[in-house]
C-alpha positions in Angstrom: 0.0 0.0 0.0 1.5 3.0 -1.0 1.6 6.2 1.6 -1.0 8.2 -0.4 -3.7 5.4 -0.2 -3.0 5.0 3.8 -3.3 8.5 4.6 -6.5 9.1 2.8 -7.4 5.8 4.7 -6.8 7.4 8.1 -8.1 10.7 6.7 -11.3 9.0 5.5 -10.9 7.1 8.9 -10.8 10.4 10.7 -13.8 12.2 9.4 -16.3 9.5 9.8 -15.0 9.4 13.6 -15.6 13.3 13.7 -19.2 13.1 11.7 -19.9 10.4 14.2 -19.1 12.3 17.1 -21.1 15.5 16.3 -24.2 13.2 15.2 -23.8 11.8 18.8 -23.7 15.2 20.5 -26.5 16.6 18.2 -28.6 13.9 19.3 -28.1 14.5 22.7 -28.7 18.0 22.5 -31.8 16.8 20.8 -33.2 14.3 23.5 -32.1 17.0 26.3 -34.2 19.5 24.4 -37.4 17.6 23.8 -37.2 15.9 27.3 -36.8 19.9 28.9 -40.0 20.8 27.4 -42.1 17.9 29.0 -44.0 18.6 32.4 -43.1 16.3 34.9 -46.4 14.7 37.1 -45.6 12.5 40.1 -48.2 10.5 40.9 -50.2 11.2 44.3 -48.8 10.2 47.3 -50.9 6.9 48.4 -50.8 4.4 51.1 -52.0 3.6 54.8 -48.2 4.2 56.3 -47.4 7.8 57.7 -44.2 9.7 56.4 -42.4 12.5 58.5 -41.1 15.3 56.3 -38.2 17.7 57.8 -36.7 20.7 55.9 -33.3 22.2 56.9 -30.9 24.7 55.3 -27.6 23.9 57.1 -24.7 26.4 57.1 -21.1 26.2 58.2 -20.0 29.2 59.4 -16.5 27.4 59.9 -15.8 27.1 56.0 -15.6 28.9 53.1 -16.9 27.6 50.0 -14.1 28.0 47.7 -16.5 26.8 44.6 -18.9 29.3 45.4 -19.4 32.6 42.9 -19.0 35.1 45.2 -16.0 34.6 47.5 -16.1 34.4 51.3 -19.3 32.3 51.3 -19.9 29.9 53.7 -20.6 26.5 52.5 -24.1 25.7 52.9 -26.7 22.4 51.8 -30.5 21.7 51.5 -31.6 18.7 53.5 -34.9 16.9 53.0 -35.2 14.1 55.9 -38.1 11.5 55.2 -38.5 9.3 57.9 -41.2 6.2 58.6 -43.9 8.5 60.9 -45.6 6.9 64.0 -49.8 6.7 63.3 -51.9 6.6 60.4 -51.4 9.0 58.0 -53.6 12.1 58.4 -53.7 13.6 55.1 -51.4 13.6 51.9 -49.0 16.8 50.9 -47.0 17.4 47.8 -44.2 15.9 46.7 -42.4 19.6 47.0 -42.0 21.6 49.9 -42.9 25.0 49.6 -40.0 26.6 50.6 -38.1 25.1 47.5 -40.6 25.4 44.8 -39.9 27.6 42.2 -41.9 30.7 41.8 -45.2 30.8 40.5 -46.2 26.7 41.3 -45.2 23.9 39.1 -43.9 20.4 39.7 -40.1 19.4 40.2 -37.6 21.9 39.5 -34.2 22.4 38.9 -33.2 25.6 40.5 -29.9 27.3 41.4 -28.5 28.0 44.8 -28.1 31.7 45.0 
């Protein structure tokens, strides 16, 4: 095989990798697209068992958070506790908090820290 015929090999080699590789990404760009404009509906909570719910914003006033945006913040996290609940369960509640959901109702969210 002579050198001309290998390197259009490789180059022919080399561009069907590369058309590959931006037909994968386009088609995950795709998907990601079409699955961000679907609503997303949980189904109501059901059952005879009670579930405890606890909310807490925990902040360490110790430690900065060096991957924070604005420096000098403290590093902080968003805790949801559920828990088994002594009794029957009373009455059923959303899925969301409403301390964390976004503004204006809605389902499941994926919001930003700060």
């Amino acid at each position: 095989m002579s050198k001309k015929g290998l390197a259009r090999r490789i180059l022919k080699g080399f561009l069907i990798f590369v058309i590959s590789v931006v037909l994968v990404i386009g088609a995950l760009f795709a998907s990601v697209r079409i699955e961000h404009g679907r609503e997303l509906t949980l189904p109501t909570p059901t059952g005879s068992l009670a579930v405890g719910r606890a909310l807490y914003d925990w902040t360490d006033d110790v430690h900065e958070d060096v991957l924070a945006p604005v420096p000098g913040t403290h590093r902080e996290v968003l805790v949801w506790i559920w828990y088994p609940a002594a009794g029957q369960l009373a009455e059923t509640s959303d899925y969301v908090p409403l301390q964390v959901r976004p503004p204006g109702g809605g389902g499941l969210s994926v919001f930003s820290w700060r």
